[in-house]
C-alpha positions as CSV (number, residue, x, y, z in Angstrom):
1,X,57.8,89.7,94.4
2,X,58.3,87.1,91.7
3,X,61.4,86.1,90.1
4,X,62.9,84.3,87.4
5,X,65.6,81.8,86.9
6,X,66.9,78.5,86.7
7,X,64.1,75.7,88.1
8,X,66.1,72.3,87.2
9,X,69.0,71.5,85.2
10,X,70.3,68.6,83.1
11,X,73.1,67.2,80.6
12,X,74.2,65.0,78.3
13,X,77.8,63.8,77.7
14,X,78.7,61.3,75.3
15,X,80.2,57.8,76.7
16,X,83.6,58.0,74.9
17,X,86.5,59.6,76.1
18,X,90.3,60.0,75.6
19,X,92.4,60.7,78.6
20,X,95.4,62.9,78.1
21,X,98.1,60.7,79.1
22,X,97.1,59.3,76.3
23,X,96.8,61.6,73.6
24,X,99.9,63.2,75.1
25,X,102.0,60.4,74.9
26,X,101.0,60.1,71.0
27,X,102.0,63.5,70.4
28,X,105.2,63.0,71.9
29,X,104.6,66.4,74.9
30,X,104.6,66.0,78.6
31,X,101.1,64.8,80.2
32,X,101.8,66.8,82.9
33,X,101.6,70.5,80.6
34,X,97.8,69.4,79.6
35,X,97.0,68.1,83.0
36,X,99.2,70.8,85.4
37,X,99.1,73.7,83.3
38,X,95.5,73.4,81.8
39,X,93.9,71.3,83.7
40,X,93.0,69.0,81.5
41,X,92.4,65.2,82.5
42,X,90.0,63.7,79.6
43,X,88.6,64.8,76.1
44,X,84.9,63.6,75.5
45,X,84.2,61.9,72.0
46,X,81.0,62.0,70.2
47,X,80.2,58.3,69.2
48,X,78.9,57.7,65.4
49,X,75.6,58.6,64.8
50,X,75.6,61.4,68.1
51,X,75.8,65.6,66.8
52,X,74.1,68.4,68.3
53,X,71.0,67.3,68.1
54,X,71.1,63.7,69.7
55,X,73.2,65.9,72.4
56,X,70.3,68.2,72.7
57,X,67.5,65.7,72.7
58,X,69.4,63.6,75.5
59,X,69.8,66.6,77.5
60,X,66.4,67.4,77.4
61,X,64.5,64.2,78.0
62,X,67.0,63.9,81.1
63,X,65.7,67.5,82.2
64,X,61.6,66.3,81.6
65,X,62.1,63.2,83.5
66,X,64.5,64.0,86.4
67,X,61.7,67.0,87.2
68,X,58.6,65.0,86.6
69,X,58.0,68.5,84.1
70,X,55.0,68.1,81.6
71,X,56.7,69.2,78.4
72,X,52.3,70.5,77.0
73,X,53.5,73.1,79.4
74,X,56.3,74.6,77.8
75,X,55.9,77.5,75.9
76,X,59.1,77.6,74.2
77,X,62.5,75.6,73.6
78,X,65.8,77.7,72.4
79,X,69.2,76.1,71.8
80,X,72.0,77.5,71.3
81,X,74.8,76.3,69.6
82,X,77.4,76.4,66.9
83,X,77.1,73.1,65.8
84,X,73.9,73.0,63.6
85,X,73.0,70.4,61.5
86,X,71.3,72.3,59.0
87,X,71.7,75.4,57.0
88,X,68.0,76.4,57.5
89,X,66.1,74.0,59.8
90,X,66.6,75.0,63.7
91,X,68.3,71.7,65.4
92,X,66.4,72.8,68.0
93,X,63.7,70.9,66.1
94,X,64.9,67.7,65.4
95,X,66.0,67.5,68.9
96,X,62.2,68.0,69.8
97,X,60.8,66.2,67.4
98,X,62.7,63.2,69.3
99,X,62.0,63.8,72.4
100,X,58.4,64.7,71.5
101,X,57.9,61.1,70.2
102,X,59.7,59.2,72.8
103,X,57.3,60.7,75.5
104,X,54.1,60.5,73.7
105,X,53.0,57.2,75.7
106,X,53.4,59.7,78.6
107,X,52.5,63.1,77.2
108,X,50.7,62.5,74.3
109,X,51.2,63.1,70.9
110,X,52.8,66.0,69.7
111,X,52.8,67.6,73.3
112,X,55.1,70.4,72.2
113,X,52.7,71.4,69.6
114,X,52.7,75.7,70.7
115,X,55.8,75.4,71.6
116,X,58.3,78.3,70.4
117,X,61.2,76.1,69.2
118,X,64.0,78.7,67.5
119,X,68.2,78.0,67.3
120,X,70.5,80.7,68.6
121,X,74.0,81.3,67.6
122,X,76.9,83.0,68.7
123,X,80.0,81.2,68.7
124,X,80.2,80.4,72.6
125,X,77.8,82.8,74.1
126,X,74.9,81.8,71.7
127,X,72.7,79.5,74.6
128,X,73.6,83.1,77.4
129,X,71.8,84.6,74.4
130,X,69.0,82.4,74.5
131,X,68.7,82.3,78.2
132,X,68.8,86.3,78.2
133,X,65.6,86.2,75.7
134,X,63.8,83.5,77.7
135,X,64.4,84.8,81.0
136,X,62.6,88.9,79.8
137,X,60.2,86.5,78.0
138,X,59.0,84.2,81.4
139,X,58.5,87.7,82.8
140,X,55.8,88.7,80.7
141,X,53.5,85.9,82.0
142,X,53.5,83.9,85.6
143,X,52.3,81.1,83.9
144,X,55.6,81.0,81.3
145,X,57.9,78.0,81.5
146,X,61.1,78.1,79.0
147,X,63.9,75.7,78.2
148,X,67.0,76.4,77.3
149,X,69.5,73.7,75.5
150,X,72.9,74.4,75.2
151,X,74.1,71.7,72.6
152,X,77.5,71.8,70.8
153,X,80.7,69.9,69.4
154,X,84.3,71.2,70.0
155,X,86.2,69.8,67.2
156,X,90.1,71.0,65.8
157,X,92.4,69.7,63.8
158,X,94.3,66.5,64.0
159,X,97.8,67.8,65.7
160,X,96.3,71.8,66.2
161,X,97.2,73.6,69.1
162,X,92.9,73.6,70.0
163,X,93.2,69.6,69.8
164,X,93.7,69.1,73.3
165,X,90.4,71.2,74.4
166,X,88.2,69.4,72.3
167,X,84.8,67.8,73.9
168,X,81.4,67.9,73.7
169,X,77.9,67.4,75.0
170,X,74.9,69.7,75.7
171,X,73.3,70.8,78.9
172,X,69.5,72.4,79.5
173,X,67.8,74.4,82.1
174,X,64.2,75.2,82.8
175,X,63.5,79.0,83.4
176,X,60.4,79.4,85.6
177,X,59.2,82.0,88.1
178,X,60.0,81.9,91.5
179,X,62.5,79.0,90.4
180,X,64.4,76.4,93.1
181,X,67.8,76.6,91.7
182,X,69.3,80.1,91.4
183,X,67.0,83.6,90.9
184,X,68.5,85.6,87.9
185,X,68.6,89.5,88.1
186,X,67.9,92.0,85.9
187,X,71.5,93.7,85.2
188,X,72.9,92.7,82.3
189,X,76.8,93.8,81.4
190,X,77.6,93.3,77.3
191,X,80.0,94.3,75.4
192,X,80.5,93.3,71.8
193,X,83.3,94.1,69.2
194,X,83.4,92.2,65.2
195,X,86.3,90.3,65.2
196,X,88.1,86.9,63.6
197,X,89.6,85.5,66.5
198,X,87.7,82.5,65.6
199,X,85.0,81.8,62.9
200,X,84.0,78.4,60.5
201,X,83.8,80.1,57.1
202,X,81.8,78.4,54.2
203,X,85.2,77.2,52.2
204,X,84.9,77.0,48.5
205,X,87.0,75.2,45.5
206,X,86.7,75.3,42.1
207,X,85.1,72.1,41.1
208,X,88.0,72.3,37.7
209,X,90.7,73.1,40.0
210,X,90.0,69.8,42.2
211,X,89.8,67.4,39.1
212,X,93.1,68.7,37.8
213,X,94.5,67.9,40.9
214,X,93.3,64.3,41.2
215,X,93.8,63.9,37.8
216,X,97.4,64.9,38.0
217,X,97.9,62.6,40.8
218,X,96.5,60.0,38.9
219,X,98.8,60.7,35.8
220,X,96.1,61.4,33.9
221,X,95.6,64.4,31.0
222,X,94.4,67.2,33.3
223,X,93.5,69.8,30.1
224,X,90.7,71.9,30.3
225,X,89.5,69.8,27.2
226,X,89.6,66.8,29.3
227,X,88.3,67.8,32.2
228,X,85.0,69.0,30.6
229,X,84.9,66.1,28.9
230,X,84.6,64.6,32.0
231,X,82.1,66.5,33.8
232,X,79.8,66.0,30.6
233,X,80.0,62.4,30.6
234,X,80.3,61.7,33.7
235,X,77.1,59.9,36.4
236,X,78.7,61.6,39.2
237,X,76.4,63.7,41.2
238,X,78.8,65.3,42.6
239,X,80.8,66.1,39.8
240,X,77.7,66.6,37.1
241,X,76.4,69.1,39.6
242,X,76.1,72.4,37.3
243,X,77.7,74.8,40.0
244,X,81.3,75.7,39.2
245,X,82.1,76.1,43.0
246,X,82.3,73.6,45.8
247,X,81.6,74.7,48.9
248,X,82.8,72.9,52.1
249,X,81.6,73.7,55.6
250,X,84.1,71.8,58.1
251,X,83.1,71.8,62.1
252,X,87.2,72.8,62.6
253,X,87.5,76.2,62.9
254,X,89.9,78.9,62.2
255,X,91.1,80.4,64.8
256,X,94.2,82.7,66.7
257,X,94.7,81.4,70.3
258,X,96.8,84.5,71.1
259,X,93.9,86.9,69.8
260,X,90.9,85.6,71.1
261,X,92.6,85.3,73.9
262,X,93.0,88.9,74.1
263,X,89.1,89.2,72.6
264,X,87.7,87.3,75.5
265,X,90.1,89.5,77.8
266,X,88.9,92.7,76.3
267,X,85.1,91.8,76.5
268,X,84.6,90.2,79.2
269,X,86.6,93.7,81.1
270,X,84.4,96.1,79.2
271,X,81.0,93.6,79.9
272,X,81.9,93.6,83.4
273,X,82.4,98.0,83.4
274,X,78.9,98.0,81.8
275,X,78.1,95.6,84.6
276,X,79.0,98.0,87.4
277,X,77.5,100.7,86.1
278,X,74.0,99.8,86.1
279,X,74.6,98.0,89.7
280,X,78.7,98.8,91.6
281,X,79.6,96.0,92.4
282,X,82.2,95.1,94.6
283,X,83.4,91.6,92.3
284,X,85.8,90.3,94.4
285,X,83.7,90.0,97.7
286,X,80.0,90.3,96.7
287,X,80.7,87.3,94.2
288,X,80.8,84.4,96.4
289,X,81.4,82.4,93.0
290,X,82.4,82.9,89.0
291,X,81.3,80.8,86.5
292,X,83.1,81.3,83.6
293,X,82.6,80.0,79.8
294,X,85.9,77.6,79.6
295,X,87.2,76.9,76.6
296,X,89.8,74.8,78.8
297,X,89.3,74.0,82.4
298,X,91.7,76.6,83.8
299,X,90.9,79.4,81.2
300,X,89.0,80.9,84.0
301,X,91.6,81.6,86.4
302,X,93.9,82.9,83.9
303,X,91.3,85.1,82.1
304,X,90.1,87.3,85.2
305,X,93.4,87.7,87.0
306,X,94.5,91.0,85.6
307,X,90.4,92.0,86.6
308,X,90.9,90.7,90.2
309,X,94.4,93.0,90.3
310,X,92.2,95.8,90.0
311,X,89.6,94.6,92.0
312,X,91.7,94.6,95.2
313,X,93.8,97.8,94.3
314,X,93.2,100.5,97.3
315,X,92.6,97.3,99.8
316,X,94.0,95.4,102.7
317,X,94.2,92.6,99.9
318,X,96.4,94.4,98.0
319,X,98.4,95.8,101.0
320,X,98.7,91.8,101.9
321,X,99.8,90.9,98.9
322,X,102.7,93.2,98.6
323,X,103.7,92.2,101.6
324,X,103.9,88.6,100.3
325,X,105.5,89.1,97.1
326,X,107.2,92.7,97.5
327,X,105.7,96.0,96.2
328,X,105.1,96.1,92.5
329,X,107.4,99.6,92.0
330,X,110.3,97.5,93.5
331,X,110.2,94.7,90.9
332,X,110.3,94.1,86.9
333,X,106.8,94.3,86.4
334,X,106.3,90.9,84.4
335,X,108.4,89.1,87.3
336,X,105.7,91.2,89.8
337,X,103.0,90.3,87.8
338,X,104.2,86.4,87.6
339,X,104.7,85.7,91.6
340,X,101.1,87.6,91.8
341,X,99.6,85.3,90.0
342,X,101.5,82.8,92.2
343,X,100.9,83.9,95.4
344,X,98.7,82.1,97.9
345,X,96.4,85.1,97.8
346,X,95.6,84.5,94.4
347,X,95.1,80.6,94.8
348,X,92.9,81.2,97.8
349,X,90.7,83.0,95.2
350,X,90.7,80.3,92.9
351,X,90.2,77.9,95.6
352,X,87.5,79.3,96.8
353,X,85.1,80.6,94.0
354,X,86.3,79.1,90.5
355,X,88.1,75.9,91.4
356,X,84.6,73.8,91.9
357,X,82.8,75.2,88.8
358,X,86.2,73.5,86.5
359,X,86.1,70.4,87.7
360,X,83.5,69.1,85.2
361,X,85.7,70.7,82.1
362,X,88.4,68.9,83.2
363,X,86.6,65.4,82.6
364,X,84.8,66.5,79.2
365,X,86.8,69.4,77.5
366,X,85.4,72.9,75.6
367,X,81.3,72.1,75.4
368,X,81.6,76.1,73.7
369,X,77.9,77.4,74.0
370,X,77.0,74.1,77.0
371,X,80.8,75.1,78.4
372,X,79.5,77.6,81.1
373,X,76.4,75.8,82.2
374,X,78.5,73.3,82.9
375,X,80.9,75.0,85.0
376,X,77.5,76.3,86.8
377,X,76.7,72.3,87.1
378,X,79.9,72.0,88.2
379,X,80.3,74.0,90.8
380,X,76.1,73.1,92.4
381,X,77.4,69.5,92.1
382,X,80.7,69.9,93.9
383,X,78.4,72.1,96.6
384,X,75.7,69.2,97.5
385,X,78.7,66.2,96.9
386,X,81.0,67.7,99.9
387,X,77.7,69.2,101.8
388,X,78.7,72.6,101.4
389,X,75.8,75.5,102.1
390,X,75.6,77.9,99.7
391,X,72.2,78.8,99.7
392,X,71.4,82.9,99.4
393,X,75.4,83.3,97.9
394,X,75.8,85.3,94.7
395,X,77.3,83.4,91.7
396,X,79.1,85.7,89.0
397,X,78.6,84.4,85.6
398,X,81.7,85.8,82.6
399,X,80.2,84.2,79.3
400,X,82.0,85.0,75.9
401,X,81.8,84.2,72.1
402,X,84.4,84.4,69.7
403,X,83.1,86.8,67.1
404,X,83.0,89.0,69.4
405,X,80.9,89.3,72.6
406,X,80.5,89.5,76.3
407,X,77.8,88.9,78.4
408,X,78.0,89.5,82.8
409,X,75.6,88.6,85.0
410,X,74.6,87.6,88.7
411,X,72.2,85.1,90.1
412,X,71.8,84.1,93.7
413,X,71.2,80.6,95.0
414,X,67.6,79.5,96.4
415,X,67.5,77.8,99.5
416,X,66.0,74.2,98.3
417,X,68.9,74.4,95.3
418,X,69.9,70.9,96.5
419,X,66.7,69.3,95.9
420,X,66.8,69.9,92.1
421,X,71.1,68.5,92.0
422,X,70.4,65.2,93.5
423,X,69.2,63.4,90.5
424,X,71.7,65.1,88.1
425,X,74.4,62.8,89.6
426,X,77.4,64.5,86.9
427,X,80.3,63.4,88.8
428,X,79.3,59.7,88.6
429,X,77.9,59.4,85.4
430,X,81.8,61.3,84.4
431,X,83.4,58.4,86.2
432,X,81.6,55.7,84.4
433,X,82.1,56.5,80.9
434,X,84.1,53.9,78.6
435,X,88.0,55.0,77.4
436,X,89.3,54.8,73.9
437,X,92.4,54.6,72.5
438,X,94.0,57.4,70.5
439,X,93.8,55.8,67.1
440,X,90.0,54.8,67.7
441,X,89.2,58.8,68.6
442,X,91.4,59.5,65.6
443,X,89.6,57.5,63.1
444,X,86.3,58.7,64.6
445,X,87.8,62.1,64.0
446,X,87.8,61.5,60.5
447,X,85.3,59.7,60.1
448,X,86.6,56.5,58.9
449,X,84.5,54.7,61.5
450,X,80.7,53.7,60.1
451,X,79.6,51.7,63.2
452,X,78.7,53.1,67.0
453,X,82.1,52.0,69.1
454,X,80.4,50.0,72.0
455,X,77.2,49.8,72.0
456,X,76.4,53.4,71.0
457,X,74.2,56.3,72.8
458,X,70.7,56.0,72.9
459,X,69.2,58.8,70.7
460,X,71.3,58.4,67.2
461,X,71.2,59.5,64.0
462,X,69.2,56.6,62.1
463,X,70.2,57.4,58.2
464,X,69.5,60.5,56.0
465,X,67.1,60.8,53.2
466,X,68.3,60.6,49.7
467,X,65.3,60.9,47.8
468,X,65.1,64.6,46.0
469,X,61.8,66.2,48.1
470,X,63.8,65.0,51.6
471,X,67.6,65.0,50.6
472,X,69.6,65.8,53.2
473,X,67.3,65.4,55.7
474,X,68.3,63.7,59.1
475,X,65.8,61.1,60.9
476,X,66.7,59.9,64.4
477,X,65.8,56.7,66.4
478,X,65.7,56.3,70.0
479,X,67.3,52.4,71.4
């Protein structure tokens, strides 16, 4: 019987980085509450000229040439991401059009010509969205081969609570039958629920409400007279422009920690009852693994514990660990709850199926819709680095997206999974990047930097049309 799943997996991950020693000392808090109580080490940096679609087109040449795969054969390419670069245009096609042209010595021109190319978004779980599709779409056809591109940039405010989590980069997969990697079943668990825990509206201003301002700061006559004056006579084309509103669309977004907290919480419990009732599942022993979408490296771990409570209710497990920490009738129920969550039970479960797939977020930060196809990268190249077997084990994957929605579901490992992780060689390309200081990342930030710091990434944005049939429109050049 045929199945579907993952074949081969790549990423990208820009160069730059800031560690958090660092950016803790400049914002005057300990290291050790980032690094202890998070688990965060370093905070990747998109260089000038890298965005979504540079991350995407990296990711995917990587995938094509560390698998020898013959791109004329790829019927379609999603990405999902909440970092678009365009209002209308997929980035899914720029990022093509890149990579189509760098390989067209090999390939041939325009060798993704009937290719499906199509963006996907859903805050976080947008690329799980994409994969879901792909995978019912390989089905349909032995001969179907689909990539999937998860391709995004974390960014938050200067001095925000979300400025610590920040990172960025982009990871793909090839879905394929009978695939080497990990089969992926048919049971899906999803729950969804509209809510703001975190969103990037489309701000506007009135365009007379601005001038006042800077005309007040710079002591000049703000009147209404004035300022029409002004917008009449003036060769601004941003100020002649005839629409009355401005409208800004910033990559920071707004957001309640507490709340989506609580979203992802709520979800990701009623994805994983849907779950279970399509297929029982026993979680906490047929799951030899979670993967988890981390929006900081241990989100995971703190997420699913009131879940794993419940899991072990009725068990020796539970019998064990009241006998380790006292019965839960006997205690305040927030102190029971608190040495739970510190008893060696509980870090023998994070030990052994989450601690490996967080590893990676550590080093790079919240990738949002790339953040838990890294922690499956993670986790396959933390198995082949210390030689561990997990072929035939069942890997649990928790995906969410603020907005809000859940997705649950299983895949098991194939035997050969190691062939297709050798060449991916994450942990050593993570230990090689180059460190900046906080000032450099914060003028990056705001973009006050014009030039690549080093000697850039490979794929960047070249310029962007300002003639009126292309403005706007971003062109890319390969090094």
């Amino acid at each position: 019987m045929s199945t579907t799943g993952i074949d081969a997996i790549a990423f990208y991950v820009p160069q730059l980085y800031v560690s958090m020693d660092n950016l803790a000392e400049a914002r005057g808090i300990p290291a050790e509450k980032l690094k202890k109580g998070l688990g965060l080490q370093k905070m990747s940096v998109p260089n000038i000229g890298e965005d979504a679609a540079t991350f995407a087109a990296n990711a995917l040449i990587n995938l094509i040439t560390q698998n020898n795969i013959n791109p004329n054969e790829i019927g379609r390419v999603y990405l999902g991401t909440e970092s678009a670069i365009d209002g209308s245009k997929p980035t899914a096609t720029y990022a093509v059009e890149i990579v189509e042209k760098e390989l067209s010595n090999i390939y041939g021109a325009r060798s993704f010509k009937h290719c499906d190319i199509l963006d996907m978004t859903f805050a976080c779980v947008g690329a799980v969205d994409a994969m879901h599709n792909s995978l019912d779409w390989v089905k349909q056809s032995k001969d179907r081969k689909a990539v999937v591109i998860a391709s995004d940039l974390s960014k938050y405010d200067i001095n925000s609570t979300g400025e610590y989590t920040q990172g960025a980069g982009a990871v793909a997969v090839l879905i394929t039958h009978n695939p080497s990697i990990i089969e992926i079943n048919d049971i899906w668990g999803v729950a969804s629920k509209s809510e703001g825990d975190f969103f990037k509206p489309r701000r506007s201003y009135k365009k007379t409400d601005l001038l006042k301002a800077v005309f007040k700061e710079l002591n000049l006559e703000a009147s209404d007279e004035k300022i029409k004056e002004f917008i009449t006579a003036t060769d601004s084309e941003f100020w002649s422009d005839n629409n009355e509103i401005v409208e800004v669309f910033k990559e920071e977004p707004v957001f309640d920690g507490q709340f989506s907290n609580a979203c992802y919480s709520n979800r990701i419990t009623e994805a994983l009852d849907h779950f279970n009732t399509q297929k029982p599942t026993a979680f906490n022993t047929e799951w030899h693994q979670i993967v988890f979408h981390l929006p900081y490296a241990f989100h995971g771990r703190r997420i699913i514990f009131d879940n794993w409570l419940q899991w072990i209710e009725g068990t020796s497990i539970y019998n064990a660990l009241e006998d380790e920490i006292g019965k839960r009738d006997d205690l305040d129920k927030k102190e029971w709850t608190k040495n739970a969550y510190k008893s060696s039970l509980y870090n023998n479960f994070i030990a052994s199926k989450i601690a490996s797939s967080e590893l990676a977020s550590s080093e790079i930060g919240n990738m949002y819709t790339a953040s838990i196809f890294m922690s499956l990268l993670s986790f396959l190249s933390q198995s082949l680095n210390t030689s561990k077997d997990i072929s035939n084990t069942t890997i649990g994957f928790i995906s969410y997206g603020s907005g809000s929605k859940s997705k649950v579901f299983e895949g098991k490992v194939r035997p050969n999974w190691n062939t297709k992780i050798e060449a991916v060689k994450l942990f050593e390309y993570l230990e090689n990047r180059k460190s900046i200081e906080v000032q450099t990342y914060e003028d990056l930030h705001r973009s006050k930097i014009d030039h690549p710091i080093f000697n850039g990434s490979k794929i960047s944005l070249d310029y962007v049309e300002s003639d009126q049939t292309n403005y706007g429109l971003r062109r890319y050049s390969v090094k």
